[in-house]
Biopython code that builds the backbone (N, CA, C, O; Angstrom):
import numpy as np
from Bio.PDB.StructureBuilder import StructureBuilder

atoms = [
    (1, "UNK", "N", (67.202, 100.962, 116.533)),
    (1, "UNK", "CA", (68.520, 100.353, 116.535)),
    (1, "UNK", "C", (69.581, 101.368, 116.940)),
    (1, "UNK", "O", (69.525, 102.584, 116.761)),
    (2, "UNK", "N", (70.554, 100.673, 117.513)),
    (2, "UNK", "CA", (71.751, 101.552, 117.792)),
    (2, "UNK", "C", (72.734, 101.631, 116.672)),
    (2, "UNK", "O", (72.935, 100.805, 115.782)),
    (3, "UNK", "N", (73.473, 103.112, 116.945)),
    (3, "UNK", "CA", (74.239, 103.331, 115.754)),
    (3, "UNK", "C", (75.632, 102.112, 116.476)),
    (3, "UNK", "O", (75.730, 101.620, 117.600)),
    (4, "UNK", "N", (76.643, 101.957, 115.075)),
    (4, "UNK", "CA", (77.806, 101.046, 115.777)),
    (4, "UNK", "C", (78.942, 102.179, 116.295)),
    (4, "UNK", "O", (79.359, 102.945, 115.426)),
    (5, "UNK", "N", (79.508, 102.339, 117.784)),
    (5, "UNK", "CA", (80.734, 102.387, 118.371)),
    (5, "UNK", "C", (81.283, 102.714, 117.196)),
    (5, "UNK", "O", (81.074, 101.987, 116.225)),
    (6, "UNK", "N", (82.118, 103.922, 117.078)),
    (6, "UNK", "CA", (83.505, 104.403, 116.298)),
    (6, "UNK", "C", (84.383, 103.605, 116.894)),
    (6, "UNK", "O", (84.219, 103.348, 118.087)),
    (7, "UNK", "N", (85.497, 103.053, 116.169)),
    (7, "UNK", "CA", (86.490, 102.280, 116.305)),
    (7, "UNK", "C", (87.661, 103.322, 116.387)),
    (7, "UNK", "O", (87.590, 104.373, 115.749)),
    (8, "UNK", "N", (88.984, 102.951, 117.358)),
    (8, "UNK", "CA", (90.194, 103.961, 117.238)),
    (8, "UNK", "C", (90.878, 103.090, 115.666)),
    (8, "UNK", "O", (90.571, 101.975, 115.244)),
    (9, "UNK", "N", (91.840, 104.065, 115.101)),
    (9, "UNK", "CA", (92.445, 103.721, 114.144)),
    (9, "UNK", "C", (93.471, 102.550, 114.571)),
    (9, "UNK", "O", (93.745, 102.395, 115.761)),
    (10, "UNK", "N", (93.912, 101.903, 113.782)),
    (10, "UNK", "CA", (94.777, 100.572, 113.626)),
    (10, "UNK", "C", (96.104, 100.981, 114.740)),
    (10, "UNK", "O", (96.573, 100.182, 115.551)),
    (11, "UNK", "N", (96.551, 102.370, 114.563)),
    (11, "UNK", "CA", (97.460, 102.825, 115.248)),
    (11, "UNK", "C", (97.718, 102.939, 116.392)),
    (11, "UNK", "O", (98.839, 103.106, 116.873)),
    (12, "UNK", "N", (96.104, 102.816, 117.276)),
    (12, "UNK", "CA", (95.698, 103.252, 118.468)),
    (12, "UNK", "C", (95.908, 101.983, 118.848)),
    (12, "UNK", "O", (96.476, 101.800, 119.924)),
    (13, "UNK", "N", (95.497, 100.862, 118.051)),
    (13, "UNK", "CA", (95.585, 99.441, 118.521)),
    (13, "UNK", "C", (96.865, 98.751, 118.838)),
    (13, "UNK", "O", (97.145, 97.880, 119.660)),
    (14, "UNK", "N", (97.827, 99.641, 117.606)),
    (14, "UNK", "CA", (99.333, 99.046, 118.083)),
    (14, "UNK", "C", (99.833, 99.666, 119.673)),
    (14, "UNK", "O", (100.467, 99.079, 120.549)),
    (15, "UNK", "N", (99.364, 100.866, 119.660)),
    (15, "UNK", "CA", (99.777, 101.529, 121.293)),
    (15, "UNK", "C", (99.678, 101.046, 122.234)),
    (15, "UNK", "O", (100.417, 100.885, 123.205)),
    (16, "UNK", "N", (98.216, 100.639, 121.852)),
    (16, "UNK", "CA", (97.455, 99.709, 123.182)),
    (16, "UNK", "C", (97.949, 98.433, 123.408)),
    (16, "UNK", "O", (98.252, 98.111, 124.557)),
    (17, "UNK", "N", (98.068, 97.690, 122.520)),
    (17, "UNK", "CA", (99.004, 96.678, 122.336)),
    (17, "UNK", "C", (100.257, 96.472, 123.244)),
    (17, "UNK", "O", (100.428, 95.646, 124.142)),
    (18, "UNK", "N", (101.139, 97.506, 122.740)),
    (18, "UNK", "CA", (102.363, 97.732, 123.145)),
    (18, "UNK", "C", (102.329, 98.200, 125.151)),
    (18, "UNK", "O", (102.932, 97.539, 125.997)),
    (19, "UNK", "N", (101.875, 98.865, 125.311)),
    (19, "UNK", "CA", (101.749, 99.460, 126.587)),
    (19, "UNK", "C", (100.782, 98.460, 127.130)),
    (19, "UNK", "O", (100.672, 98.913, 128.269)),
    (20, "UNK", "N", (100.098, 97.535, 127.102)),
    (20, "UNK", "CA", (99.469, 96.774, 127.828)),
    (20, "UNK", "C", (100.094, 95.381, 127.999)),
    (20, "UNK", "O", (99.924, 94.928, 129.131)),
    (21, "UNK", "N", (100.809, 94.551, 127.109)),
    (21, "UNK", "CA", (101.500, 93.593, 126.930)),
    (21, "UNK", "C", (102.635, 94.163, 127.847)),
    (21, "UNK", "O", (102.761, 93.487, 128.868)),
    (22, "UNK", "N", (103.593, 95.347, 127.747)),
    (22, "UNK", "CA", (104.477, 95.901, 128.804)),
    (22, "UNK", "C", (104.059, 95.928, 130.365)),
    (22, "UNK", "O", (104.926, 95.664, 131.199)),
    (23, "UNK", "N", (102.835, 96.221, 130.743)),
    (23, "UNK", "CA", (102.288, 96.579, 131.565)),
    (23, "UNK", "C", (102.274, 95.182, 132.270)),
    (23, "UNK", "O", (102.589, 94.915, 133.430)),
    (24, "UNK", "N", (101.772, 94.258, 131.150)),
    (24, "UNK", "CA", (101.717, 92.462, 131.817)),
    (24, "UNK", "C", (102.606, 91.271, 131.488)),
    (24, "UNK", "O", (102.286, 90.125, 131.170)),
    (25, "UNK", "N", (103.984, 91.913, 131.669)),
    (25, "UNK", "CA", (104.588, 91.254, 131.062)),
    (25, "UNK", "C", (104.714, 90.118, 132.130)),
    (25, "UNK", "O", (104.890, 88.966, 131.733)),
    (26, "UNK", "N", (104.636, 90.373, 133.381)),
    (26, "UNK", "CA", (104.867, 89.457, 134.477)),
    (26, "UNK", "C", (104.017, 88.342, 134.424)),
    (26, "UNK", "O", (104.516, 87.308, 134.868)),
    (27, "UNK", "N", (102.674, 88.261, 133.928)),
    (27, "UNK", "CA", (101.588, 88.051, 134.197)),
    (27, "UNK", "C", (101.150, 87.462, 132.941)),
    (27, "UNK", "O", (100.648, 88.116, 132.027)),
    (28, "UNK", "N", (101.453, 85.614, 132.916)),
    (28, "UNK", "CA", (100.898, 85.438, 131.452)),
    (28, "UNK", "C", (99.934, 85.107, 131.293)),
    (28, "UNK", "O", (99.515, 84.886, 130.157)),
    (29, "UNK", "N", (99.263, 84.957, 132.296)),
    (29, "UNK", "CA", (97.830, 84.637, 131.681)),
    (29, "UNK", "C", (97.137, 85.832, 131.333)),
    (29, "UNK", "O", (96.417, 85.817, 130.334)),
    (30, "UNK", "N", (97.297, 87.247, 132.274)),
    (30, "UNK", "CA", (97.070, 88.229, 131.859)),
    (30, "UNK", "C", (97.359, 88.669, 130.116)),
    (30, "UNK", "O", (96.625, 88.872, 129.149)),
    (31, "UNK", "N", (98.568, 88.676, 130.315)),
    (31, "UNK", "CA", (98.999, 89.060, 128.807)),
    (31, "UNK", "C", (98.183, 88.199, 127.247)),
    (31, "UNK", "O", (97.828, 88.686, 126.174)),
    (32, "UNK", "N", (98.127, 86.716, 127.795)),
    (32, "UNK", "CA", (97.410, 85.997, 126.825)),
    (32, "UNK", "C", (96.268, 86.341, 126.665)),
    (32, "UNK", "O", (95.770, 86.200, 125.548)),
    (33, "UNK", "N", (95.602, 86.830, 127.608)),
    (33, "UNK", "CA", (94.349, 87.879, 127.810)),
    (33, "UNK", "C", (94.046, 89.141, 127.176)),
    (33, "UNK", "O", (92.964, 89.448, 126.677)),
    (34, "UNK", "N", (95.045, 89.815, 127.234)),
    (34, "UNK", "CA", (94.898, 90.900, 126.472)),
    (34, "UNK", "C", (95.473, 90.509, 124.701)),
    (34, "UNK", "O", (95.187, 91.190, 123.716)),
    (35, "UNK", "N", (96.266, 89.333, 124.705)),
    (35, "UNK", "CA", (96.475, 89.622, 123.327)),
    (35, "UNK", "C", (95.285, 88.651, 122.674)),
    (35, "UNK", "O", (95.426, 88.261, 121.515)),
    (36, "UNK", "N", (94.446, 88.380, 123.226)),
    (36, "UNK", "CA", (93.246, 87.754, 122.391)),
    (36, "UNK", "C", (92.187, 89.263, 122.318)),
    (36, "UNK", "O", (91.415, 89.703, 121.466)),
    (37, "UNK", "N", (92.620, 89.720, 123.647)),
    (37, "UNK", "CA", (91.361, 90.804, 123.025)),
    (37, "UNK", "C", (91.579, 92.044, 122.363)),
    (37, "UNK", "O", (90.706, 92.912, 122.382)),
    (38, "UNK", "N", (93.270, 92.294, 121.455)),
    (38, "UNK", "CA", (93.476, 93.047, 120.853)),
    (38, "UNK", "C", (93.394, 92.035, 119.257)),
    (38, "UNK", "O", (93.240, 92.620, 118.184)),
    (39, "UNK", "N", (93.511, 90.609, 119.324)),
    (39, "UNK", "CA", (92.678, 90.135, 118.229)),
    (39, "UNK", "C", (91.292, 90.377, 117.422)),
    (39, "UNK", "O", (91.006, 90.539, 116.236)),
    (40, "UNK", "N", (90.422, 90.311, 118.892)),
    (40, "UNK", "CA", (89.363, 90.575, 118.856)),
    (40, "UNK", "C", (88.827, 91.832, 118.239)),
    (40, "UNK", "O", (87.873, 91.719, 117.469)),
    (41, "UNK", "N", (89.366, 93.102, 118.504)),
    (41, "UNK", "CA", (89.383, 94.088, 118.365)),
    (41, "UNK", "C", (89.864, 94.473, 116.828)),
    (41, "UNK", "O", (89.282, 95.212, 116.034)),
    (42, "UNK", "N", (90.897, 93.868, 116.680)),
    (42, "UNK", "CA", (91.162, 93.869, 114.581)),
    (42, "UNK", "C", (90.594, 93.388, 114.293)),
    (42, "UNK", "O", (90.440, 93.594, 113.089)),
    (43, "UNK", "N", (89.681, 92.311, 114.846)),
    (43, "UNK", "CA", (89.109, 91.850, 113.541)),
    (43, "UNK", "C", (87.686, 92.375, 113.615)),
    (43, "UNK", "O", (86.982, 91.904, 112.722)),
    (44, "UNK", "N", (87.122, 93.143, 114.359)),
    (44, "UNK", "CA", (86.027, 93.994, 114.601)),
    (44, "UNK", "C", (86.287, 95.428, 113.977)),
    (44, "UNK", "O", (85.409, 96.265, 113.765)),
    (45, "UNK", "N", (88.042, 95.611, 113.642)),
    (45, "UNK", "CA", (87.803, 96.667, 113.021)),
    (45, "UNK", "C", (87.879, 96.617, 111.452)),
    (45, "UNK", "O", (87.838, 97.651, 110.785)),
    (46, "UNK", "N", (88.002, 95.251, 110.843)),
    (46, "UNK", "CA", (88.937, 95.001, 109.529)),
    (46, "UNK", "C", (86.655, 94.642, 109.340)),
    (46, "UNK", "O", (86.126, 95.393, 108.520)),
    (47, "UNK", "N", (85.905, 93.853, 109.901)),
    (47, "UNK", "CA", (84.262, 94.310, 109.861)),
    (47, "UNK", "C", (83.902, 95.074, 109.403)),
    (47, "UNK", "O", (83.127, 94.932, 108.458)),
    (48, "UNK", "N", (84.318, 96.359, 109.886)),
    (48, "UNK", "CA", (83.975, 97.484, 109.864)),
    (48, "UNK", "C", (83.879, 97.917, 108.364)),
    (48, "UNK", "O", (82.917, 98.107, 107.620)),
    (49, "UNK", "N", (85.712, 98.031, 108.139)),
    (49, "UNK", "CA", (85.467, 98.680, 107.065)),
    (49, "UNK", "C", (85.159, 98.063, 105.613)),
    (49, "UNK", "O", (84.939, 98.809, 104.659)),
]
sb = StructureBuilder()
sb.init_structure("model")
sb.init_model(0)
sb.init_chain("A")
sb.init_seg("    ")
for serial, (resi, resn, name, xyz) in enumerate(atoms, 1):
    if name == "N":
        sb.init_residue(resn, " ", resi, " ")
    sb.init_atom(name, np.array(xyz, "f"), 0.0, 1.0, " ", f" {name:<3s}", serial, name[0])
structure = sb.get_structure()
């Protein structure tokens, strides 16, 4: 079996968040895109711990 992927901290997620939603702001389907997969991503990290 594989070990699980280290997760970045909660903090890393707000960054990413922030600078990627900026990045697509033009672009909503994009943006609706990324904010499902920074959903995705909390709740893979809230799993975790």
């Amino acid at each position: 079996m594989s070990e699980p992927l280290p997760l970045p901290s909660h903090v890393h997620y707000e960054l990413l968040q922030q600078q990627t939603l900026f990045a697509a702001y033009q672009e909503p389907l994009l943006k609706l895109e990324v904010s499902e997969l920074i959903s995705t991503l909390r709740k893979t990290l809230s799993q975790q711990r």
